[in-house]
N, C-alpha and C positions, 0 to 999 in steps of 0.2 A: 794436191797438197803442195807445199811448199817447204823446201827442204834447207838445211845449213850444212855444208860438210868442210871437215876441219882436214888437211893432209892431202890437196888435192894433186900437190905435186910428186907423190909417192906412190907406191906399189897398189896398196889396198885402197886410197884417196881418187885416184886418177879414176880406175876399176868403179868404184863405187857411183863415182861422179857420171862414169860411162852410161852407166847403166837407168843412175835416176833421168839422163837426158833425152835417153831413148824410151821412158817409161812414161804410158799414157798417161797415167794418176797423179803425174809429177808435173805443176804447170810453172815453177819457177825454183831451181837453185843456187844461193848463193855461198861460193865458198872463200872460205878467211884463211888466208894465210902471208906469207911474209913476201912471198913474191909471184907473178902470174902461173894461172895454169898452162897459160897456150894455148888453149881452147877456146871456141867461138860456139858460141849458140845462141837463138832466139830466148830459150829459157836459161841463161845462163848469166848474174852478175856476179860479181867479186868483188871482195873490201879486203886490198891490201894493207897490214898493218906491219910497224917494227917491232913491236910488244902486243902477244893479244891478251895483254889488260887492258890495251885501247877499247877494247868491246863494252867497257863501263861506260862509255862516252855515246854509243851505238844503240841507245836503251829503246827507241821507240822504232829505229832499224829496225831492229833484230823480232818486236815482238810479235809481227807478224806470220815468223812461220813456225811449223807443225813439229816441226822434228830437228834435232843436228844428231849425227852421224857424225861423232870424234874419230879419224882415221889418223888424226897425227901418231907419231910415236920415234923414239930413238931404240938404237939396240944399246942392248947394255956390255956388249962389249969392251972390255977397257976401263967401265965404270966401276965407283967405288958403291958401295949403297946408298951412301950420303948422295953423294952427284946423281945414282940412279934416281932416288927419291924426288930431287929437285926436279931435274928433268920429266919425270913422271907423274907421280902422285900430286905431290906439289901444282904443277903447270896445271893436270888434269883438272885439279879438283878445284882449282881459283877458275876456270874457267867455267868450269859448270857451276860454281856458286853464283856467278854474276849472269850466268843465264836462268836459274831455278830463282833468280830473284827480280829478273826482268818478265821471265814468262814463264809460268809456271805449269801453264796447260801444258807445254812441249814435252815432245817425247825425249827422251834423250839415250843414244847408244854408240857405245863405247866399245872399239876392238881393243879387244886386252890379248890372248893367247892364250894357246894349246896347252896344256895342264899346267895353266895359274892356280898359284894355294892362296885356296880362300882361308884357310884358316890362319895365315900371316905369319905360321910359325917354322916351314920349310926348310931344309937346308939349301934350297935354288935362291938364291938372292934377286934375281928379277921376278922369279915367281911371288915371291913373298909380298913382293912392293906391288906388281902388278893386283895380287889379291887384296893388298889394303884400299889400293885406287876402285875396283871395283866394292869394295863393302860398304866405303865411303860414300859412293856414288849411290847406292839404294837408299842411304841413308836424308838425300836430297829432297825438296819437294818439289817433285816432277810429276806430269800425268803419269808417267812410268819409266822406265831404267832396266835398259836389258845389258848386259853382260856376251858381247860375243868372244868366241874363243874357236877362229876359225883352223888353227893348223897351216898347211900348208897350201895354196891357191895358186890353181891355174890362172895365168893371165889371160885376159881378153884381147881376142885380135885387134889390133889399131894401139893398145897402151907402147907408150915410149919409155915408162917411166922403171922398169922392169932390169933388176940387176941379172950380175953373170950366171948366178947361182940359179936363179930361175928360170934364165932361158933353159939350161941345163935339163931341171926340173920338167920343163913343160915339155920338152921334146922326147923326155920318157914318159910323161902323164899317162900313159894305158896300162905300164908295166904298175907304175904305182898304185892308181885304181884299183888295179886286179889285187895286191899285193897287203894294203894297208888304205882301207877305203874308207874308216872311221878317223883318216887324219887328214883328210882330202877333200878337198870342193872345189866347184869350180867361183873365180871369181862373180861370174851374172848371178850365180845362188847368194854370194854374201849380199849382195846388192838386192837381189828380190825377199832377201829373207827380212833385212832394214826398213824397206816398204812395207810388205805385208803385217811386221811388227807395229809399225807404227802406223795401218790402217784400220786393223784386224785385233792387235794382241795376238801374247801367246802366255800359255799357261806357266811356261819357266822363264826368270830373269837371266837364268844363265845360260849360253846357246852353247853347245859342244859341236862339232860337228854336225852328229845325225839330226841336232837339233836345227840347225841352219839348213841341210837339205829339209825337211821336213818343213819347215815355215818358209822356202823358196817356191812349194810349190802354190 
């Protein structure tokens, strides 16, 4: 298969990108972003853009492969709703229009987060936005459209891309596991859950956790 992944210089981007490089099924991916990942591989190009509405330009690029795997994302931190929206929904979903309109066969899947309201109606304002970006996005035509909602992820040995908080995290990773293990995964699971999804299917569009261990294996 032949993979797109969006976010490769981030936490869950990088992780993901690891994983499809070392995965047999996987014989080329390319990922879009604003500037390089650092990484070198045989299976591995990249299309740096300053705006990725440049992908409109990309149409017979891009329509070659199987799947994109959206790992971008900002926190919303600081953000108003308006701003969160832009940055979110907005970006998201201009982006996957001009790929469900390039290639429609593709899988496409989206990390959204850990209890996003689908119902849009929340009092969590990222949840809320996050939950429109996914409703939208089923509403695409795509071969199919999964919804991950992984929690919190261990990183994979070798990532760089990996803030304070989570080295934190990882260096307790057993206490957590034992502790709260329905909010937890390990990063190579989000990564083989993405493949399997998009060679295999799975029965829900939305992955929770258990749902992501469960389609990594």
């Amino acid at each position: 298969m032949k993979i797109i992944i969006t976010g490769a210089t981030g936490l869950v981007g990088e992780g993901v990108l690891m994983v499809c490089l070392e995965n047999p099924e996987i014989t080329e991916v390319l990922t879009i972003s604003r500037k390089p990942s650092g990484r070198q591989h045989n299976k591995l190009k990249e299309l740096i853009v300053n705006d990725f509405s440049e992908i409109k330009n990309k149409g017979s690029q891009l329509s070659r492969y199987d799947a994109c795997f959206f790992c971008a994302g900002v926190s919303s931190v600081g953000e108003t709703e308006e701003s969160f929206t832009k940055k979110t929904y907005d970006f998201v979903i201009s982006f996957a229009e001009t790929l469900s309109q390039t290639n429609p066969a593709m899988t496409f899947i989206y990390v959204s987060g850990n209890r996003t309201d689908s119902t849009e109606q929340g009092k969590v304002m990222w949840a809320r936005v996050k939950g429109r970006t996914e409703n939208a996005l089923l509403k695409l035509p795509f071969k199919a459209v999964y919804n991950f909602r992984p929690g919190f992820m261990k990183p994979m040995k070798g990532q760089k891309n990996v803030r304070f908080i989570y080295r934190i995290f990882d260096a307790l990773s057993p206490v957590w596991y034992l502790c709260i293990p329905n909010w937890i995964c390990r990063m190579e699971e989000v990564g083989l859950a993405m493949i399997h999804c998009t060679s295999r299917g799975y029965n829900k569009t939305v992955l929770e956790v258990k749902d992501i261990k469960a389609s990594a294996l």
